[in-house]
C-alpha positions in Angstrom: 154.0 148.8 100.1 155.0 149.4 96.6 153.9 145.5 95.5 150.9 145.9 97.4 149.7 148.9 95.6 150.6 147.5 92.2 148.5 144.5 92.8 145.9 147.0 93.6 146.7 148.2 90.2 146.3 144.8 88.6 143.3 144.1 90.2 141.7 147.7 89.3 142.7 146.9 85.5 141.0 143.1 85.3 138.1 144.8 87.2 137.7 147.5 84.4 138.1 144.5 81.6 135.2 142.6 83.6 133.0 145.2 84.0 132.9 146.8 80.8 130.7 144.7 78.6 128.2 144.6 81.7 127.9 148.2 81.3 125.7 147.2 78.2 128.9 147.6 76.2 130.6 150.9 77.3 128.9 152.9 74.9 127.0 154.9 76.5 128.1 158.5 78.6 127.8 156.8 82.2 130.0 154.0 81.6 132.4 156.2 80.0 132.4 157.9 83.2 132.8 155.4 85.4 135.7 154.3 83.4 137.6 157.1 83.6 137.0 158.0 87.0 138.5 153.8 87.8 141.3 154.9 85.0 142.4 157.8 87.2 142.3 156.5 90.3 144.9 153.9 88.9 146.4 156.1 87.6 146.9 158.0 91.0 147.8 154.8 92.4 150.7 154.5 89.7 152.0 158.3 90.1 152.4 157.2 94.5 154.0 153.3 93.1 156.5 155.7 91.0 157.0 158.1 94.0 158.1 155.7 96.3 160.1 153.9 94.0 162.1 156.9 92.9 161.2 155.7 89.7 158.8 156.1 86.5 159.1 152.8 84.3 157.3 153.2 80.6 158.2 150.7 77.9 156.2 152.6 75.0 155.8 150.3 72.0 154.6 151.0 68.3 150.4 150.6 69.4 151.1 153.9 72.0 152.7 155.9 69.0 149.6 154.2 66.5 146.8 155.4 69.3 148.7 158.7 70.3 148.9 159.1 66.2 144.9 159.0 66.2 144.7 161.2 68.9 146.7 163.8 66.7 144.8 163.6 63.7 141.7 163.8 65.5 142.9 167.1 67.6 144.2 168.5 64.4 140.7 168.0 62.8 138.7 169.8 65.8 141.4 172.8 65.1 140.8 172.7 61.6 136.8 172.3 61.8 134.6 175.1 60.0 133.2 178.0 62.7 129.1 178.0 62.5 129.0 180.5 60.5 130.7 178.4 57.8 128.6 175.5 58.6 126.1 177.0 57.7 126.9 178.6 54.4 128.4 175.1 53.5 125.0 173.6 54.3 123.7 175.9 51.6 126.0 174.9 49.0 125.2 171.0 49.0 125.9 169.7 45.0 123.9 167.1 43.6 126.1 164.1 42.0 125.2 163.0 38.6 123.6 160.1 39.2 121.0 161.9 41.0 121.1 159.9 43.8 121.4 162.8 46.0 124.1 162.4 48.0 125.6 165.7 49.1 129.1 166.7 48.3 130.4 169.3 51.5 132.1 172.1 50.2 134.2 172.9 53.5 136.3 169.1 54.2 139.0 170.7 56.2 138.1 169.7 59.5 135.9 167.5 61.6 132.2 167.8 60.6 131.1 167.3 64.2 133.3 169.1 67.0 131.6 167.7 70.0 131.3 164.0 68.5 134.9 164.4 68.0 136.0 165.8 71.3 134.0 162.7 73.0 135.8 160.1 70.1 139.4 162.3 71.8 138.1 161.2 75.3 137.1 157.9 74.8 140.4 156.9 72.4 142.5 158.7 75.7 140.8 156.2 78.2 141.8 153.2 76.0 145.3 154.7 75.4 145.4 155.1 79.3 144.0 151.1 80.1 146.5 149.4 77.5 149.5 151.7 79.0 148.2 149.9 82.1 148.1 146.8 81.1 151.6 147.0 78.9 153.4 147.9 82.3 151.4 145.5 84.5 151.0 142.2 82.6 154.6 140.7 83.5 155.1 137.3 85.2 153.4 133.9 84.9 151.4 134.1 88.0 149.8 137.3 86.8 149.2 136.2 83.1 147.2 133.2 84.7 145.2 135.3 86.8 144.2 137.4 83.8 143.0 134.1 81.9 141.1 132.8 84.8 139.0 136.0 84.7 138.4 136.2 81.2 137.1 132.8 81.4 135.3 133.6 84.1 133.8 136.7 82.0 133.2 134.4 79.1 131.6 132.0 80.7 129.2 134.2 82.5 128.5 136.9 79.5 128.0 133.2 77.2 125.4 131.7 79.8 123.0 134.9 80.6 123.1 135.6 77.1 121.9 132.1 76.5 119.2 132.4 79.6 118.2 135.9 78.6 117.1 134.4 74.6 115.9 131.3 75.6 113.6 133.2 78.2 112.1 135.5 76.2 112.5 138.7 78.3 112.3 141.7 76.4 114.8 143.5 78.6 118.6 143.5 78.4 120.1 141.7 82.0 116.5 141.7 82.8 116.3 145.6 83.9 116.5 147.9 80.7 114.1 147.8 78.0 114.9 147.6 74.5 113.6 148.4 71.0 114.6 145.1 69.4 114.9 142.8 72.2 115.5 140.4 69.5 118.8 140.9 68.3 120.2 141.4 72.0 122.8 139.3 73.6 123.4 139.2 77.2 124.4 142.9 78.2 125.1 143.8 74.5 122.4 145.7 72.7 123.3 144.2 69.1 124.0 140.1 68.8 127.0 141.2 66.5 128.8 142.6 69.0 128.1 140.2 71.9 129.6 138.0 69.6 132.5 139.7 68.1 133.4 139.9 72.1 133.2 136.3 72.9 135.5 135.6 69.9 138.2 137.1 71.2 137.8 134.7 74.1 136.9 131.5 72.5 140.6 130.4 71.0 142.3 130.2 74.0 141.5 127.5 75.9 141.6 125.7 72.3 144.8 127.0 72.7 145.9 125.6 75.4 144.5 122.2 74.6 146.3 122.4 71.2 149.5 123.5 72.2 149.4 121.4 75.0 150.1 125.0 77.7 148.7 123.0 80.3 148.5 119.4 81.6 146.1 116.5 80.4 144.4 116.8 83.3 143.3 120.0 82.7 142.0 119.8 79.3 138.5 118.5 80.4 138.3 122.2 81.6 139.8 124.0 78.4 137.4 121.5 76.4 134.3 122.6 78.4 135.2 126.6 78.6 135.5 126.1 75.1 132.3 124.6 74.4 130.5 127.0 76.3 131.7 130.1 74.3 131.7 128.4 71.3 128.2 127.7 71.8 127.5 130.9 73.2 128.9 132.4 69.9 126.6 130.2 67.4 123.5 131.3 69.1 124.2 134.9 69.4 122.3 134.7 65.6 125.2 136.6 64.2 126.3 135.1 61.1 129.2 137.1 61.1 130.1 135.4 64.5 129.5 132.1 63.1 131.6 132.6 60.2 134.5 133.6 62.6 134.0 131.1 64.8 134.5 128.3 61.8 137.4 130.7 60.7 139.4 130.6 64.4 138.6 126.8 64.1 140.3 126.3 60.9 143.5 128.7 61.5 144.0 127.2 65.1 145.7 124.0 63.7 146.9 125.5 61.0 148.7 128.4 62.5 150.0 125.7 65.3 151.6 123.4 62.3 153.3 126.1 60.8 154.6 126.9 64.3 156.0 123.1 64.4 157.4 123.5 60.6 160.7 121.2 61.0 160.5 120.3 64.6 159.2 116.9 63.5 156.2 117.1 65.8 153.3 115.4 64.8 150.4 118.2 64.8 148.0 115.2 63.7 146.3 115.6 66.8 145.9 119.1 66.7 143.4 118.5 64.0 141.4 116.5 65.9 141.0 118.1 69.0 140.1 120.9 67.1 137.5 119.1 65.2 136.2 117.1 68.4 135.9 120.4 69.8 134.0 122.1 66.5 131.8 119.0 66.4 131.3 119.6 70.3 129.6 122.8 69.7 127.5 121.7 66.8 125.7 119.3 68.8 125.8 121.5 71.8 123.9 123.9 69.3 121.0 121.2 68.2 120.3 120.4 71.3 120.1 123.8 73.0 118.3 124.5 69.6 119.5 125.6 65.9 116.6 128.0 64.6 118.1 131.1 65.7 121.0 130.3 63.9 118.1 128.5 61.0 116.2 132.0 60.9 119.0 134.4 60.5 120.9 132.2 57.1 117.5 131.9 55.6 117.3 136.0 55.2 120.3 135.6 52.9 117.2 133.9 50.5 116.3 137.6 50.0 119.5 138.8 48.7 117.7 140.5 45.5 115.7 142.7 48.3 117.8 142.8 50.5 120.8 144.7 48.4 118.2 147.7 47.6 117.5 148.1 51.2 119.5 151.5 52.0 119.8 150.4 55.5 121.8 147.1 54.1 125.6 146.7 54.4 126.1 147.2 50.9 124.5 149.8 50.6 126.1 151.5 53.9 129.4 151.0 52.1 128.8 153.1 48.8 127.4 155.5 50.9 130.9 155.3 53.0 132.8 155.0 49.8 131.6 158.2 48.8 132.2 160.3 51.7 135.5 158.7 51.7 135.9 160.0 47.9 134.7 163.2 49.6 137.1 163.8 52.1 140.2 161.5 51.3 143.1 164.0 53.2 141.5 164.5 56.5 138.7 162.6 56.6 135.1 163.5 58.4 136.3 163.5 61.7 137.0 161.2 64.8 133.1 160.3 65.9 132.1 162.5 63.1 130.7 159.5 60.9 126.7 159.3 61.8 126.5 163.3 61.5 128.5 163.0 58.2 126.4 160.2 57.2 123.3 162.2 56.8 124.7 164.2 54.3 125.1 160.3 52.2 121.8 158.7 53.4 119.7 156.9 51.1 116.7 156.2 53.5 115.0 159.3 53.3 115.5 159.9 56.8 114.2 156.4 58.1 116.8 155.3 60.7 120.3 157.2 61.9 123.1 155.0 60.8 125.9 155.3 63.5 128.4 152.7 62.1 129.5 152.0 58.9 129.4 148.0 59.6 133.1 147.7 58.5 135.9 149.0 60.7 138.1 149.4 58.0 135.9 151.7 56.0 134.5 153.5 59.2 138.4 154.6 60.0 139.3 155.3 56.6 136.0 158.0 56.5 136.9 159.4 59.9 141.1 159.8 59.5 141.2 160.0 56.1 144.2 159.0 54.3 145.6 159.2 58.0 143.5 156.4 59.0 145.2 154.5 56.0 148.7 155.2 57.4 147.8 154.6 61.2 145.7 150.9 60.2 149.2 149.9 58.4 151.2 151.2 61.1 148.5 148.9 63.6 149.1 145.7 61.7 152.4 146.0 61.1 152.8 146.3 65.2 151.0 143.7 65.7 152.5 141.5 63.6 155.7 142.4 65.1 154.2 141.4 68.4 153.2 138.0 67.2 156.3 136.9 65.8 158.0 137.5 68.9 155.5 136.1 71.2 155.1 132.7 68.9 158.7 132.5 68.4 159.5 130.7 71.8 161.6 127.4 72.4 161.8 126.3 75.6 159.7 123.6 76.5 159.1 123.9 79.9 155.6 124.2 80.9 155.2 127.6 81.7 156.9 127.6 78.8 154.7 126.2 76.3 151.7 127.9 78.4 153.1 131.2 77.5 153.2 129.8 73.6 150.1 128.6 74.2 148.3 131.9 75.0 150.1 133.4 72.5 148.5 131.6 69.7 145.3 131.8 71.5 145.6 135.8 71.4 147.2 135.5 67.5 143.9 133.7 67.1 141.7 136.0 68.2 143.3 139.0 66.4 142.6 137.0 63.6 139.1 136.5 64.1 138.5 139.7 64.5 140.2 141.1 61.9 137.7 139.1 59.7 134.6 140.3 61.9 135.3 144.0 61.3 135.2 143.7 57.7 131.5 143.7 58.1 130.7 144.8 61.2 131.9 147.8 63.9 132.9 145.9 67.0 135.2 148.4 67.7 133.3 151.2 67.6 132.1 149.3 71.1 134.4 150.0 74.3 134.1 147.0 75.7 134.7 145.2 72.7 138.4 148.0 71.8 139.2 147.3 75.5 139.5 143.5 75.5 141.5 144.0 72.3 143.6 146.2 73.7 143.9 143.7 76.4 145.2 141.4 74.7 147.4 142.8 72.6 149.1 143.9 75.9 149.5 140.6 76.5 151.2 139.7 73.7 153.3 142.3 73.8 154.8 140.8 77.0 155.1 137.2 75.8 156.9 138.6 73.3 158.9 140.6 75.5 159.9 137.9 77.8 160.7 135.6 75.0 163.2 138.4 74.2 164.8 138.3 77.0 164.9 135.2 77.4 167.0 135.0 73.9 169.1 137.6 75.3 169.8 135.9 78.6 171.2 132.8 76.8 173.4 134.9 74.1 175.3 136.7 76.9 175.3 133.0 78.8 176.9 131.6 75.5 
């Protein structure tokens, strides 16, 4: 009974991963909804698994104390947010910088400058706390760890080739039932290209992975090279540049990160080069013959930088605007889900389009949290970090062995690519996109884990 309903458990968890970016990213109320109610259901499900066993097993790590820290600051912000009244005599009192650009300078930066935005920010930060506790406990064993790869393929594979029959169709409706605005920059089930891509990124390295680090057997690699192919393919004609620029990125640190790995264990990591450049050179003729000029038409905008920069709708110019409402509120920041109400008060457009993201994770925490966000980012990589030395430091070499190494540098990989991507773009900001991540770092905090013990094991053997 108890194993039964803990691979119900399992299976509820991979079901939320899969279906998450199919709920056009997980941004919207609904899917939130449907989220949580799965979340407590397996959550139920866990409570009886616990009841039965006359036991609750938790192995909290230094992510739950970085998310629970974010979920701290932001309840300390709604208690420290401004009543109406005081909204409202703070609107009156809006200074004008000396630049005269305008931008307004809040008197009251005490608290969250949008209560309800931050509550829903509380609720959806709770149900990704709730999913990676979840997959922390549950990812353990070999047989479970390949189960969870075969479906992410699986969801790779599938998001990669709608959103590749969707472009090339020209239907102006996302998964051919919900209209859009600008069916143009859509990707599969994702509303903007960048974050269709900045999801199949944190796919695409591991079945290079594998290949690389040779996780599984030859006769497999046909199927890691063509899985590969297919999201690295997938990825180039999303149109995101950002995407592409990650993708060439995760290419170039795969071997890299695997030789350093090797450093001293006189293994010749020659090959690794190549496969990695027979599988680059894969998806660049994979992307002339499905077709290039998406991928043309976007890099030719760049001609336009001279425009381009005094477009207030433009990255760069979304940053200064960020950088001062940072300035602004450095201690406690604008509030958890505060930022597009907050960026009104910095908007250069005149009023011409709402600006939800501030196109850089980094920035968009910092202006939320405030010095807070600082502390809990450091505290994040610093974790994670942790995590991967652990997980790459393995050296057995039997084959689950070096599959479990394998993944590892997959998920190391991905981390990395998306570390890059959200210096100029929010993919975070998307659930589906902070789920997968969260994911995967679960995972690699079990390889890690196991490793461990493993070490241990053999010290009390010796």
């Amino acid at each position: 009974m108890i194993r039964t309903l803990e691979r119900l458990i399992f299976v509820g968890l991979l079901a939320a991963v899969f279906l998450a970016p199919w709920m056009f990213g997980a941004v919207e109320p609904w899917a939130i909804h449907a989220l949580t109610a799965v979340l407590l259901v397996l959550l139920l499900l866990w409570g009886v698994k616990a009841v039965l066993e006359r036991a609750l097993r938790i192995h909290p790590t230094a992510i739950h104390g970085v998310l629970l820290g974010a979920l701290l600051v932001a309840a300390i912000q709604i208690a420290r947010a401004p009543s109406p009244t005081s909204e409202v005599r703070s609107a009156a009192s809006v200074v004008v910088d000396a630049s005269g650009t305008g931008s307004a300078l809040v008197a009251s930066a005490r608290g969250s400058q949008d209560p309800p935005g931050t509550r829903r920010a509380m609720w959806r930060l709770a149900l990704l706390i709730g999913y990676f506790g979840l997959a922390r406990e549950l990812l353990r064993g070999t047989r479970r760890l390949a189960g969870a790869f075969v479906v992410l393929m699986l969801l790779g594979v599938l998001l990669s080739l709608v959103g590749l029959i969707q472009k090339f169709s020209g239907t102006g409706r996302l998964l051919w039932i919900r209209e859009v605005d600008a069916a143009e920059i859509a990707f599969g089930p994702f509303v903007n290209r960048n974050h269709a891509a900045g999801f199949l990124e944190l796919l695409f390295p591991l079945p290079v992975a594998l290949i690389l680090a040779q996780g599984v057997s030859r006769e497999r690699w046909g199927l890691c090279g063509v899985l590969a192919f297919v999201l690295g393919t997938a990825i180039a004609l999303t149109g995101s540049r950002g995407g592409v620029l990650v993708l060439g990125a995760e290419l170039l640190a795969l071997p890299l990160l695997w030789r350093a790995m090797n450093a001293g264990s006189g293994r010749d990591v020659r090959s690794g080069a190549i496969l990695t450049a027979t599988v680059g050179a894969g998806i660049v003729l994979g992307v002339l013959w499905i077709g290039a000029e998406p991928i043309a038409s976007r890099w030719r905008t760049i001609e336009g930088v001279s425009a381009a920069l005094s477009d207030p709708l433009n990255r760069p110019m979304i940053w200064r605007a960020t950088w001062d409402m940072i300035r602004d509120h450095f201690w406690w920041g604008v509030g958890l889900g505060a930022y597009p109400v907050a960026y009104t008060r910095y908007d250069r457009s005149a009023g011409l389009s709402r600006v939800e993201h501030a196109h850089n994770d980094y920035l968009h925490l910092v202006a939320e949290l405030g010095v807070w966000g600082i502390a809990l980012l450091l505290g994040f990589v610093i974790a994670v970090w942790r995590a991967i030395r652990r997980a790459l430091h393995r050296t057995e070499h039997r084959l689950a062995a070096r599959w479990e190494r394998a993944l590892a540098l997959g998920v190391t990989v991905a981390l990395i690519g998306m570390g890059i991507h959200s210096a100029f773009e929010s993919n975070l900001q998307v659930t589906a996109n902070a789920l997968l991540l969260l994911f995967l770092i679960a995972l690699l905090e079990n390889l890690g884990a196991r490793g461990a013990d493993r070490r241990l094991i053999e010290e009390r053997r010796i």
